[in-house]
Structure formats: C-alpha cells, structure tokens
C-alpha positions, 0 to 999 in steps of 0.5 A, a space after each residue: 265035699 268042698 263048697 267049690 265042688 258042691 257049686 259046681 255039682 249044683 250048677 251041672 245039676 241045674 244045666 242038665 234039667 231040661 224044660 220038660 223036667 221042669 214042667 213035669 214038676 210044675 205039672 206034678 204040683 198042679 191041682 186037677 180036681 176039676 174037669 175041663 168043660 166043653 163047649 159044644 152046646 153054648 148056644 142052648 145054655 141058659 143066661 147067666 144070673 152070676 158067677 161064683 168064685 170058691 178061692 178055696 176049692 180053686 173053682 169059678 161057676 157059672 149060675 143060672 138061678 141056682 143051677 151051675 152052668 159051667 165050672 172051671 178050675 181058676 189060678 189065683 195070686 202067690 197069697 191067696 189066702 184073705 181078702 185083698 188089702 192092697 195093691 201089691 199083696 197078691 191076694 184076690 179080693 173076696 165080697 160081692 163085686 160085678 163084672 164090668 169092663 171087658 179088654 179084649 187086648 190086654 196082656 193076657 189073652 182076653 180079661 173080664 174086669 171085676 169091680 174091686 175097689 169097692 167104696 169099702 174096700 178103699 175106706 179100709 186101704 186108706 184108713 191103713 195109709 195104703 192104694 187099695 189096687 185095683 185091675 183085677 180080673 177074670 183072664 187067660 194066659 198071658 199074650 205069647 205063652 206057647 201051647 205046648 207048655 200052657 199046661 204049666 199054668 193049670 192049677 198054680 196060683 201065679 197071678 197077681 190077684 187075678 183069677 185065670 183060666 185057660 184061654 179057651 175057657 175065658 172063650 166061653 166065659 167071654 160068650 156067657 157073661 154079660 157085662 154088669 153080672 154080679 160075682 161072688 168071690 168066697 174064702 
C-alpha cells in the first residue's frame, strides 16, 4: 500500500472515531478498584485527624485517630512515580505536608492547597539549580468539563502533579477537612 493510501485510510479512520469511542477507551483504561462514597451521613462523621494519600493504590483516605473515614480513588500527574523535583515534572510530592489554603474559585471546581514546598523541598531544587513549584493541590475537574464525559477523568493520571477526585468528592472533602489537617502523601 502506498504512503498516500495509508494517510488517507488513517485520516478516515480517525474521522470515523466518534467521542464515545474515544471515551470508551479512556474508560476501558481507567482503574476502578475503589468504590464511590456516599455522602448521606456527613453530619454524624467523626473530625478528621489526617489524610492519607497512597500514590500507588491510587487512593486518598480520610483518618479519624486511626479509623478510615471515607476513601477516594485519586487522579495523579502523567509522572507520578517519585517524589516532586521541580516545577514542571508532574510528579506529586511525597513526605508530610498539611493542608493549608483553600480556593473555592480556582480553574477547577474547588481545591484544597497542600503545602509543598516544604524547606527541604526547596533546599533539595535549588542545590540541583531548579524552581521547586509549587500549587499543589487536592481539586475537582477542571471548570467547564460537561457531566456526560466527566467519567473520562476517573482513574487517569492527567494532572499536573495534583491529586483529583471528582467534583462531588472534593464537595465532602471541602466539608470534612479543616484547614491546618496534616497529610501524608506515600509511594
């Protein structure tokens, strides 16, 4: 087959996939181990003493004492194997950090700011010549994505060294957080 043939079989074939194809391979991609909470019984939860992120099982939890309140499955950056190095690398930071500032108008539908840099953080970055970054966050989708294809999200890493959930879920975490809870982002 000729190069001019295959482009124009290749270009038909890319017309013809719609965005429900496209989706449903997103979807086939996505990891679904953990379930959705609900949030029905918010007012009768316990405070929330921390949260825990596991990068690996893709998973933040909400601990009272040493009792998982709520758990969520989390979107991470495209790199997300390792600690943050520098701004850019799309990696989430790993280490104790808290959790800070909130913006409930940001480009995503709420976030929760985490507070990498810490001093080592930035003593490790600048003895390597680079910006440590910072603006990481706990967030929803980002402002504008349709409800019909905000599954496409769940269980990608698209983020730029964030941690996502979906926008009802960042609704409860909003409520059971406080600002100044410490977090824990592991491997």
């Amino acid at each position: 087959m000729s190069m001019g043939r295959l482009f124009v079989l290749c270009s038909l074939l890319l017309t013809l996939l719609t965005p429900q194809a496209l989706a449903s391979d997103l979807l086939a991609r996505a990891d679904t181990r953990l379930p959705f909470p609900h949030s029905s019984d918010i007012d009768q939860l316990p405070s929330i003493t921390k949260v825990l992120v596991q990068k690996g099982e893709r998973s933040l939890q909400l601990l009272s004492g040493e009792q998982v309140i709520r758990q969520y499955r989390i979107s991470l950056g495209d790199n997300p194997q390792g600690h943050k190095l520098y701004e850019g690398d799309s990696r989430t930071p790993e280490g104790e950090y808290s959790l800070d500032w909130r913006n409930a108008g940001s480009s995503f539908y709420k976030s929760i700011h985490i507070s990498y840099p810490s001093a080592k953080d930035r003593e490790m970055a600048e003895n390597w010549g680079l910006n440590p970054g910072g603006s990481i966050m706990i967030h929803g989708l980002p402002n504008g994505t349709d409800d019909d294809f905000a599954f496409a999200f769940f269980g990608l890493d698209w983020t730029d060294g964030c941690i996502a959930v979906s926008n009802q879920e960042i609704d409860e975490i909003w409520q059971l957080v406080s600002d100044g809870t410490p977090i824990e982002i592991l491997p």
